[in-house]
N, C-alpha and C positions, 0 to 999 in steps of 0.2 A: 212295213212289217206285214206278217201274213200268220194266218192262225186260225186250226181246225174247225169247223161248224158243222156240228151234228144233229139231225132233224130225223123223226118218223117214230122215234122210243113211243110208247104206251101201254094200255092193259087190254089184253087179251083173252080171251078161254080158248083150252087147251083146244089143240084141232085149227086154230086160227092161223090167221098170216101178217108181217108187218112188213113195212120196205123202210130200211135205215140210209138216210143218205148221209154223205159226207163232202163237204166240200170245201175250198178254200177260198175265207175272207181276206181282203185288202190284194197284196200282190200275188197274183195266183201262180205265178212260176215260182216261187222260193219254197212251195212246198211239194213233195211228189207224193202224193196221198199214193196207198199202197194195200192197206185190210182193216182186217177187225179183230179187235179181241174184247175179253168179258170180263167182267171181275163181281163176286159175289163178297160180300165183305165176312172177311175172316182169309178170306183165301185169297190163293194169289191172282195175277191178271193172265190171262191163256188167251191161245191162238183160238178165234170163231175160224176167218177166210181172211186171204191173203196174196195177191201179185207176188211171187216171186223173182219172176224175170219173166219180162215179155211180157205175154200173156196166159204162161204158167201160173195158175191158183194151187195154192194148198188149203185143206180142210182139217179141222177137227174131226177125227171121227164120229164124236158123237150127233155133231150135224150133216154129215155125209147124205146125200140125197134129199134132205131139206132144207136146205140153204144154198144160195145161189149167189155169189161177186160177181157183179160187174163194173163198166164204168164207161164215164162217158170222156173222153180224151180231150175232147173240142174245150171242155166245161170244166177237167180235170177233178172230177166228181167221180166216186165211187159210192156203187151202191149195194146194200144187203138186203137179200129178199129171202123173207126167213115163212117157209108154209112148214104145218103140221108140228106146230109152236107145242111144245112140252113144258109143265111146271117146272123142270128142270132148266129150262132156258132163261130163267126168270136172273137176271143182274143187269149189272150198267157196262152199256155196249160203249166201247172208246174206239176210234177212229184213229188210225197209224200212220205216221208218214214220215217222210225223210225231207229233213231241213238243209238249205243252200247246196252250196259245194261241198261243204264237209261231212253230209249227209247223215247228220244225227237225228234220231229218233225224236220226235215228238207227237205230242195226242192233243185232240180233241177232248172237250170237257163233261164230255160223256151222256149217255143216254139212258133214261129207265125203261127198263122190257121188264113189264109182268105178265107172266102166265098162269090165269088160273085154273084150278082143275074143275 
């Protein structure tokens, strides 16, 4: 079995920086870790950053220039390096990736990011 492990959430003041990892426990090829997204509770869960093919990234606008994907191949780790942290940024970061051959979506058990102002 294999299943997401997400590490770096914490509290912040606003102007700050945090780096979210993600990586995969137990068999590490079953899973293809792939981005991030958020979720603030009441609302729904949205794109942060994201591998789309290759190593094409898509962004959220609102983090455009302050957030950075990348990842390490070897390790099949992805990571988020989130500078000029906003109160706004403030929810639980999940970790995305794509399961087996059939390549259904599954997440990590999520991160807390607080930004204070």
């Amino acid at each position: 079995q294999a299943q997401l492990v997400e590490s770096g959430g914490g509290s912040v003041q606003a102007g700050g920086s945090l780096r979210l990892s993600c990586a995969v426990s137990g068999r590490r090829t079953m899973i293809n870790v792939r981005g991030w997204y958020r979720q603030v509770p009441g609302n729904q869960r949205e794109l942060v950053a994201i591998f789309t093919s290759g190593d094409t990234t898509n962004y959220a606008d609102s983090v455009k220039g302050r957030f950075t994907i990348s990842r390490d191949d070897a390790k099949n780790t992805v990571y988020l390096q989130m500078n000029s942290l906003k109160p706004e940024d403030t929810a639980v970061y999940y970790c995305m990736g794509l399961f087996g051959i059939s390549g259904s979506v599954c997440w990590g058990q999520g991160t807390q990011v607080t930004v204070s102002s």
